[in-house]
C-alpha positions, 0 to 999 in steps of 0.5 A: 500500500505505502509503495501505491502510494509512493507511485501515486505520489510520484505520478501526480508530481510528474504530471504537475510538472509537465503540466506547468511545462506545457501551460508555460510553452503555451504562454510563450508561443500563444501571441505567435499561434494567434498571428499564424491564425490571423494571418491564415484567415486573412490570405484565405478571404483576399485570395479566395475573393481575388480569383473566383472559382477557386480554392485557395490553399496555398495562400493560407499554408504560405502565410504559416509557415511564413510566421512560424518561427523564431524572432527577428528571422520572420521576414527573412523565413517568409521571403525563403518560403516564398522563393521556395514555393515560387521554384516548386510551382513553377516548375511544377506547372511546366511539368504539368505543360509538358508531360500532364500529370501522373507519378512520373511527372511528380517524381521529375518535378520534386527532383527539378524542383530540389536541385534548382534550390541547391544549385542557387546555394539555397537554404534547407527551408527554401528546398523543403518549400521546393520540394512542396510546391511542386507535390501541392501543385502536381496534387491540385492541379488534376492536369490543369495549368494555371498561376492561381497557385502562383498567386496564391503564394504571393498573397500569402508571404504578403499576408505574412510580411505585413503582419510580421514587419509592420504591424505586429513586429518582434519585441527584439529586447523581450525576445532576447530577454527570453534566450537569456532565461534560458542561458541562465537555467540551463546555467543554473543546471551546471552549477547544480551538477558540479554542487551536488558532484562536490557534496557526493565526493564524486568527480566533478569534472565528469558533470561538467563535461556532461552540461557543456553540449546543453550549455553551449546550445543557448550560447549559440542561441544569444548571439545568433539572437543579437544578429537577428534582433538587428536585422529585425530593427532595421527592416521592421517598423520597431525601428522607431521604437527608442533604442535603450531597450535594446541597448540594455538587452545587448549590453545584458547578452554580453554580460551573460556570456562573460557571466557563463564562461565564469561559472565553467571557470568555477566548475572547473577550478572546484573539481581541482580542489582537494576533497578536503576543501571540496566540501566547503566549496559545494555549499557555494557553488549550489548557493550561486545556483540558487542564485542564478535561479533567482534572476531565471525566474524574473528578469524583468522583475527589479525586485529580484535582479536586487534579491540576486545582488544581495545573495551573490554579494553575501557568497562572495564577500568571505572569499575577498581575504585571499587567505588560502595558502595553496595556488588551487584554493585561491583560484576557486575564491578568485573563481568565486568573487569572479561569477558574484562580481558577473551576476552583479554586473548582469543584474544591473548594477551600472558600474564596476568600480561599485562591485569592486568595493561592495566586495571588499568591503569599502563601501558600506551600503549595497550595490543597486539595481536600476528598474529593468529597460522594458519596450512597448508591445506596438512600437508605431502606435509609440511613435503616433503618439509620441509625434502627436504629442511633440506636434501638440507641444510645438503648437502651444509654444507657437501660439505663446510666441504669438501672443 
């Protein structure tokens, strides 16, 4: 009875879990699911209303898939997908000219279709869309030649480009908010891993090399997002958004990195300790994980940006004596009063000099943290009013000068 209940237990936790896993994707990926919707709609009726006698498909599935990925690489995916769609239903439609229909012609069409894509040097997703274009068109076509499907396409990817560059644009700040959190769990886990190795008399070293793949995913993911948070600004109307928001997410991207590739030094220099000095160190390494999961939870939250200063400046605080005698225990303290000095400066405590103090004690009152840079969720509707609103005080201070 005790183990049904144990089993109970463990599988009402599991669930819990994975529900609260589930339910946080959804919240993530709604505002994307609900544009992929909209968008799909919107192509179907003007294309639908466009060409009479037709069923318009391809529109919709163009505008999909258009929309369907990450950040700032919308634009960039639909102007792929299209030129993918375009390469299959062309060639597509002169192979219905020239042979009819039939499975010979599908087979030839998929193969024209895949190495013209990879002749031009194309990307996977634009011989994917190839390949596609060319079985929905051969599918559909029952024979018939026409540049309704043609149309259809373009209709869809313009759907898609409205929606993504114009009206609703990235949040490129919020966005690499969000790869951040990520950076930092997946962060948090290594520390944990080396931690629990320490207490354990294990090796360390061996968790280590076991997170550095999973830790190495989402450091390729912040860079690959600053880029694409550029382009996004440029081409999109969040370019008349104010630039701080993003200043600071740029400046916090650098500091993670920099914050990461302190901790890997912790890890490291822990699992070269004796086992005696091991012990003591665990008990650290875990508190700068419980730290790191403090910012994970809320980065946009001032209070615990704050909450994760304090901590990591009371860690790190007893290590600025530098009173180890051998050579390995003194780089796992400098170690350690280097990741407490990096949670400080990605925190958003502003200047360098003041975590220097903190740490050594010359100054008294604690380091604080500035309010987090936050960005509106419709940058043009921003610049509307912003306009209006410095029109309205040009106004009044003509008519003062009139008077």
């Amino acid at each position: 009875m005790a183990e049904l209940s144990r089993l109970a237990h463990d599988a009402f936790a599991w669930v819990r879990r994975e529900g609260a896993t589930a339910l946080e994707r959804l919240r993530d990926h709604m505002w994307v699911v609900v544009q992929c919707a909209v968008a799909a709609t919107v192509a179907w009726t003007i294309a639908g209303g466009l060409i009479d006698d037709h069923f318009p498909f391809f529109a919709p599935i163009a505008a999909v898939i258009a929309l369907n990925t990450v950040g700032g690489e919308r634009g960039t995916n639909a102007v792929r997908m299209l030129f993918g769609v375009v390469i299959g239903i062309v060639v597509g439609e002169f192979s219905i000219a020239l042979f009819g229909g039939g499975y010979a012609t599908m087979v030839a069409a998929i193969a024209v279709a895949m190495m013209i894509a990879v002749a031009l040097g194309a990307a996977r997703l634009v011989i994917a869309q190839a390949a596609s274009g060319s079985i929905l068109t051969l599918a559909v076509a029952d024979g018939q030649v026409g540049l309704s499907r043609l149309t259809d396409a373009l209709i869809g990817a313009s759907v898609a480009l409205v929606m993504s560059q114009v009206l609703f644009p990235t949040r490129p700040a919020a966005w690499l908010r969000r790869i951040e959190n990520e950076a930092l769990q997946e962060i948090v886990r290594l520390l944990d891993a080396t931690g629990r190795a320490l207490q354990g008399d294990e090796d360390p070293s061996l968790s280590t090399v076991d997170r550095l793949s999973a830790l190495s995913r989402p450091m390729a993911d912040l860079s690959r997002a600053q880029e694409n948070s550029h382009r996004s600004v440029r081409w999109t109307t969040a370019r008349w958004a104010s630039p701080g928001p993003l200043a600071y997410e740029d400046e916090k991207v650098d500091r993670l990195i920099i914050l990461s590739e302190s901790c890997l030094a912790l890890a490291r220099t822990a699992a070269a300790m004796d086992k005696e000095e091991r012990g003591h160190i665990a008990s650290v390494v875990l508190e700068m994980a419980s730290t790191l999961d403090v910012l994970a939870g809320n980065l946009g939250d001032r209070e615990a940006r704050q909450r994760a200063v304090d901590l990591a400046l009371d860690l790190a605080q007893p290590f600025s004596e530098g009173s180890a005698e051998d050579s390995v225990t003194a780089s796992a303290h400098l170690s350690v009063q280097m990741v407490a000095t990096d949670i400080m400066l990605f925190a958003g405590v502003e200047e360098p000099e003041t975590v220097a103090q903190a740490l050594s004690g010359e100054e008294e009152d604690q380091p604080q943290v500035a309010h987090p840079r936050t960005e509106s969720w419709l940058p043009w509707v921003r610049r509307r009013r912003s306009s209006s609103s410095s029109a309205r005080k040009r106004s009044r201070r003509m008519f003062r000068r009139s008077r």
